[in-house]
C-alpha positions as CSV (number, residue, x, y, z in Angstrom):
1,X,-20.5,-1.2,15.6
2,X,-17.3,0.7,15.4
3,X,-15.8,-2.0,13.3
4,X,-18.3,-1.9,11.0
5,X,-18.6,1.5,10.8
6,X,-14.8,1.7,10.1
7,X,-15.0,-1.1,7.8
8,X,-17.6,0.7,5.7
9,X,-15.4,4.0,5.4
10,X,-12.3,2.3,5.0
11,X,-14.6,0.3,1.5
12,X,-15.9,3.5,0.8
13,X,-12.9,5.4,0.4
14,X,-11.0,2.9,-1.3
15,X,-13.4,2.6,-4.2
16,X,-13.4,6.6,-4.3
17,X,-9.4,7.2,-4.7
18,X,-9.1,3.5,-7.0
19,X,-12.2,4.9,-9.1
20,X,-9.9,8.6,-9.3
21,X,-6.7,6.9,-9.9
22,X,-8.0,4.5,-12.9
23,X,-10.0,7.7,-14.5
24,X,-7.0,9.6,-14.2
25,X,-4.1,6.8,-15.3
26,X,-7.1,5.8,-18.8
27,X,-6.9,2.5,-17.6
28,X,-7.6,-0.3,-14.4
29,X,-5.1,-0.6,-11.8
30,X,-4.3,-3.2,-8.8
31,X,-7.0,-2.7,-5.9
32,X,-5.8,-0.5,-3.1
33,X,-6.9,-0.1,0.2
34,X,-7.4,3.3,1.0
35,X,-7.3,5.3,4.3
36,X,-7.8,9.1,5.4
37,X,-5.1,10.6,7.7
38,X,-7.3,13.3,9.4
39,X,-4.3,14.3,12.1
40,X,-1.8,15.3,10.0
41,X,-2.9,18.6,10.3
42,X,-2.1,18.7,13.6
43,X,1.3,17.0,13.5
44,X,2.8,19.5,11.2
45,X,2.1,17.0,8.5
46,X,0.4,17.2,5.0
47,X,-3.1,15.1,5.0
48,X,-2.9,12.7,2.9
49,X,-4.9,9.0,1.5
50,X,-2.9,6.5,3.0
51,X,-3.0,3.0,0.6
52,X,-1.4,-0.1,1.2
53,X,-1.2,-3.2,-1.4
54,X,-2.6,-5.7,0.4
55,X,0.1,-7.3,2.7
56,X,-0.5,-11.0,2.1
57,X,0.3,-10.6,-1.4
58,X,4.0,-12.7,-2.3
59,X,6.2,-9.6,-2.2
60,X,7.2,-10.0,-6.2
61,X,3.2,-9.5,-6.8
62,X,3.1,-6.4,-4.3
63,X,6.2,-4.8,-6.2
64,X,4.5,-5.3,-9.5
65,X,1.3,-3.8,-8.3
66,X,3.3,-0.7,-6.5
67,X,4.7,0.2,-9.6
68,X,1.9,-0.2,-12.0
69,X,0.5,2.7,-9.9
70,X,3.6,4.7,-9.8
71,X,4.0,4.5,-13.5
72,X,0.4,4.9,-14.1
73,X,0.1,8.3,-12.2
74,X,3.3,9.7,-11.9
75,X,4.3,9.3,-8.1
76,X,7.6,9.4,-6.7
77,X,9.3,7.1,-4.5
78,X,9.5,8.3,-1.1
79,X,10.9,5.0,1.2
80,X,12.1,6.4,4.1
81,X,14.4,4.5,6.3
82,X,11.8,3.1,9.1
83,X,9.8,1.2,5.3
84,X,12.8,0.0,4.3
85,X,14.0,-1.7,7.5
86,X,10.1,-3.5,7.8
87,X,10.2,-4.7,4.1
88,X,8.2,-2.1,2.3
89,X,8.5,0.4,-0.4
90,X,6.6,3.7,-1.0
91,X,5.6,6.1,-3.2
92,X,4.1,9.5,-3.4
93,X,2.0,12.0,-5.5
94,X,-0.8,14.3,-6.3
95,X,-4.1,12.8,-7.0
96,X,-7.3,14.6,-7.8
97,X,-5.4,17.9,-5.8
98,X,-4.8,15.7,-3.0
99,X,-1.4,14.0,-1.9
100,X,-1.3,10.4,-1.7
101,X,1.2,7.9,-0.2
102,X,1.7,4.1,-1.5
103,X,3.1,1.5,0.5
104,X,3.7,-2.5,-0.1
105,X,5.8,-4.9,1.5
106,X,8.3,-6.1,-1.3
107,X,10.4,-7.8,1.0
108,X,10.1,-10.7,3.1
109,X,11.8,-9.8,6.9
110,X,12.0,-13.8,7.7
111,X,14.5,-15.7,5.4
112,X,13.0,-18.9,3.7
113,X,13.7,-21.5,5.3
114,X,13.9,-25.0,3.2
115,X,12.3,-27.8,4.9
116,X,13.6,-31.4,5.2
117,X,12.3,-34.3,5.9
118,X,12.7,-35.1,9.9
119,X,14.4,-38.5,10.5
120,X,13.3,-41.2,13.1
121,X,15.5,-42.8,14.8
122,X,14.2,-45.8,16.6
């Protein structure tokens, strides 16, 4: 049940901040998936709604989406150093008198690798 439960918050409050954001940028933007940070009260933090691009985006698509939201309402980029080293980029603002923090992975952390044909030898 607690899945579920979490599921359905985790839904509800992505359609709330997406349906804020796109009234507030006049226009659609990328889906995000939205969370709550309840304890950052008590870790000296600001709350916030935490969104993430979906991660199994290609990165190129995730950059594109990342900053059609920046543009669109304004945020700044905030990347600290632990984002960077997994891959990801991130961006900050105010929405609806609430701060908001972006993240997507824009870079792959495993290099391509090209495949090749494997060779019998018999």
């Amino acid at each position: 049940m607690t899945d579920s439960l979490m599921m359905a918050a985790i839904e509800t409050v992505s359609q709330t901040v997406n349906s804020y954001a796109a009234a507030a940028a006049g226009r659609p933007l990328p889906p995000v998936t939205w969370m709550w940070d309840c304890c950052a009260p008590f870790t000296a933090a600001s709350p916030e709604f935490c969104g993430t691009i979906h991660p199994d985006l290609p990165a190129i698509e995730a950059n594109s989406y990342l900053l059609q939201w920046a543009l669109a309402l304004d945020l700044i980029e905030d990347t600290t150093v632990r984002d960077a080293a997994a891959g990801r980029r991130a961006f900050t603002g105010q929405l609806a008198a609430a701060r908001i923090r972006l993240t997507a992975a824009v870079e792959s952390l495993s290099p391509t690798i090209e495949t090749q044909p494997l060779l019998i030898v018999s």
